[in-house]
C-alpha positions in Angstrom: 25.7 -10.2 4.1 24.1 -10.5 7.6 20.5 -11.3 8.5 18.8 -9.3 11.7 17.6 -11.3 14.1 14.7 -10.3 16.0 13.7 -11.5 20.0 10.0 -12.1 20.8 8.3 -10.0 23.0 7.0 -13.1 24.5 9.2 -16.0 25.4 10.4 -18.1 21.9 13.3 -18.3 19.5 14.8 -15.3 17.6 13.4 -15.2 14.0 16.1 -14.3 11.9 15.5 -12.4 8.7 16.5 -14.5 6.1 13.8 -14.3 3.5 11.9 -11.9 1.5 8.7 -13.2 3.0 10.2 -12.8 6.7 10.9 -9.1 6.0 7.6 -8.3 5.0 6.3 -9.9 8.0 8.8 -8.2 10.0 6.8 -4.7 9.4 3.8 -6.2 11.2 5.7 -7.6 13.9 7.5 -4.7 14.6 4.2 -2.8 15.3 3.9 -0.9 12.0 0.2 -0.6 11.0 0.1 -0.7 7.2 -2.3 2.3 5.4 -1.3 1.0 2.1 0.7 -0.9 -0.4 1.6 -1.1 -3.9 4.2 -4.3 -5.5 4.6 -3.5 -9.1 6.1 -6.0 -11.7 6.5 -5.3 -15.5 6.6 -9.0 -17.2 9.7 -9.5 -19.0 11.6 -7.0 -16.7 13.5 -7.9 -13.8 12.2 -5.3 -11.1 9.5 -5.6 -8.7 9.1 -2.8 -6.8 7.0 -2.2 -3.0 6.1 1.4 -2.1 4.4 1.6 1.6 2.8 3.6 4.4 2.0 2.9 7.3 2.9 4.1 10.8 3.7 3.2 14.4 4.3 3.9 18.0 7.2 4.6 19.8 5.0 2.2 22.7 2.6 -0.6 20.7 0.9 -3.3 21.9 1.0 -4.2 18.2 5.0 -5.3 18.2 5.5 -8.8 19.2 9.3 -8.5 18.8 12.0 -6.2 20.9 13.7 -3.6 19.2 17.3 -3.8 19.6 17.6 -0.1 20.7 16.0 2.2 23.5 12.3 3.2 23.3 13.3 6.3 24.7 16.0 6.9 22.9 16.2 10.5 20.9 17.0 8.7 18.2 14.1 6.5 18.1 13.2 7.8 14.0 16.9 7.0 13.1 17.0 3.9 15.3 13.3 2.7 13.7 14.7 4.1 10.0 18.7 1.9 10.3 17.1 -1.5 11.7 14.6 -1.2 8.6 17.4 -0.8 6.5 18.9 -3.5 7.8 16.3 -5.7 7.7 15.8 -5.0 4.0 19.4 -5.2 3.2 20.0 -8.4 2.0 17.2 -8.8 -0.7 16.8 -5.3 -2.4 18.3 -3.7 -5.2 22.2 -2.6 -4.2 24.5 -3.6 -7.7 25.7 -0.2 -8.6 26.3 3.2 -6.2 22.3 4.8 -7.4 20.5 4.6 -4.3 17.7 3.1 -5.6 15.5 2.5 -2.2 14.6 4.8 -0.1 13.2 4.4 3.6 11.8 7.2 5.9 10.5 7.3 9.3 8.7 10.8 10.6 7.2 11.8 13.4 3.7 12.9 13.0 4.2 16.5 14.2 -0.1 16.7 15.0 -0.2 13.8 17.4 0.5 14.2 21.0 1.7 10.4 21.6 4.7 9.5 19.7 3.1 8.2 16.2 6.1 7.5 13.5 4.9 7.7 9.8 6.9 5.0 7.7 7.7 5.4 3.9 9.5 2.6 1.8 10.3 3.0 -1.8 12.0 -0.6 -2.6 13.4 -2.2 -5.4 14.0 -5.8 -5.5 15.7 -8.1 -8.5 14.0 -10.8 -10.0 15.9 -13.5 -11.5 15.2 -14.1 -14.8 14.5 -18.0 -14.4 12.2 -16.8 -11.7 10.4 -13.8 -13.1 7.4 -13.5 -10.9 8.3 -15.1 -7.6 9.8 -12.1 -5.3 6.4 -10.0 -6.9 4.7 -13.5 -5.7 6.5 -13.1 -2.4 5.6 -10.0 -1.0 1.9 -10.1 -2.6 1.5 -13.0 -0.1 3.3 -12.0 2.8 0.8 -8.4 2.3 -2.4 -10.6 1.7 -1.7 -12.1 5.6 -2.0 -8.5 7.1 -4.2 -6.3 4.7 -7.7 -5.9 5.3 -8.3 -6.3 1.5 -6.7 -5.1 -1.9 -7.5 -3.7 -4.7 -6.3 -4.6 -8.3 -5.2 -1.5 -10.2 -3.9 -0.5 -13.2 -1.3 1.9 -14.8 1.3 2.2 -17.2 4.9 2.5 -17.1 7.3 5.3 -19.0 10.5 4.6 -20.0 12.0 7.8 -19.7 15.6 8.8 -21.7 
């Protein structure tokens, strides 16, 4: 599997996406503002689970990396929507033919710059011997952009 690499907007070394913790930083440094986030975890079950919003610019000041495709392009929600699949690739869910993670990028059809809304549903695999560390993971990589969190609490139903 490959990892994306991603240029700085300013002068530096490409950061390639080799981690867990460097794809959830890669949604700030792309220039997507986050509105919200749930990780979900179920002890003794090897899923963790992100859902997120958030939204972005086809023009930010927020993105300190490049995009490998054309601003202007007509494809920008396609282009936007296939790098973030790409990025996420490599560590989420992909053992069977379900498609278990979805990702979608819309344009917000009210505003009169070009503001994207971004949607992930993603699934990631804990290993048994290290139940807890991908949930671990992204609650970290979250906590260095949110501007606070709340805990929560729900259940979950195994459906047949």
């Amino acid at each position: 599997m490959s990892f994306v690499s991603l240029k700085p907007v300013v002068k530096g070394e490409p950061t390639v996406i080799d981690t867990l913790e460097k794809a959830i930083d890669a949604l700030d440094e792309l220039g997507l503002c986050m509105n919200w986030a749930v990780v979900t975890g179920v002890k003794g079950h090897p899923r963790v689970m992100l859902i997120y919003e958030g939204w972005t610019y086809r023009y930010t000041y927020e993105r300190f990396v490049e995009l490998p495709f054309d601003n202007d392009s007509e494809k920008f929600e396609a282009d936007l929507k296939e790098l973030l699949e790409k990025i996420f690739a490599p560590f989420v869910v992909l053992e069977d033919s379900v498609a278990r993670n979805l990702i979608s990028v819309t344009k917000n059809p009210e505003e009169k710059e070009d503001c994207y809304f971004v949607t992930l549903l993603l699934m990631f695999f804990e290993e048994r011997d290290k139940e807890g560390e991908k949930l671990k993971t992204i609650q970290e990589a979250l906590d260095k952009v949110d501007d606070g969190h709340n805990d929560i609490s729900g259940n979950i139903y195994w459906l047949d």
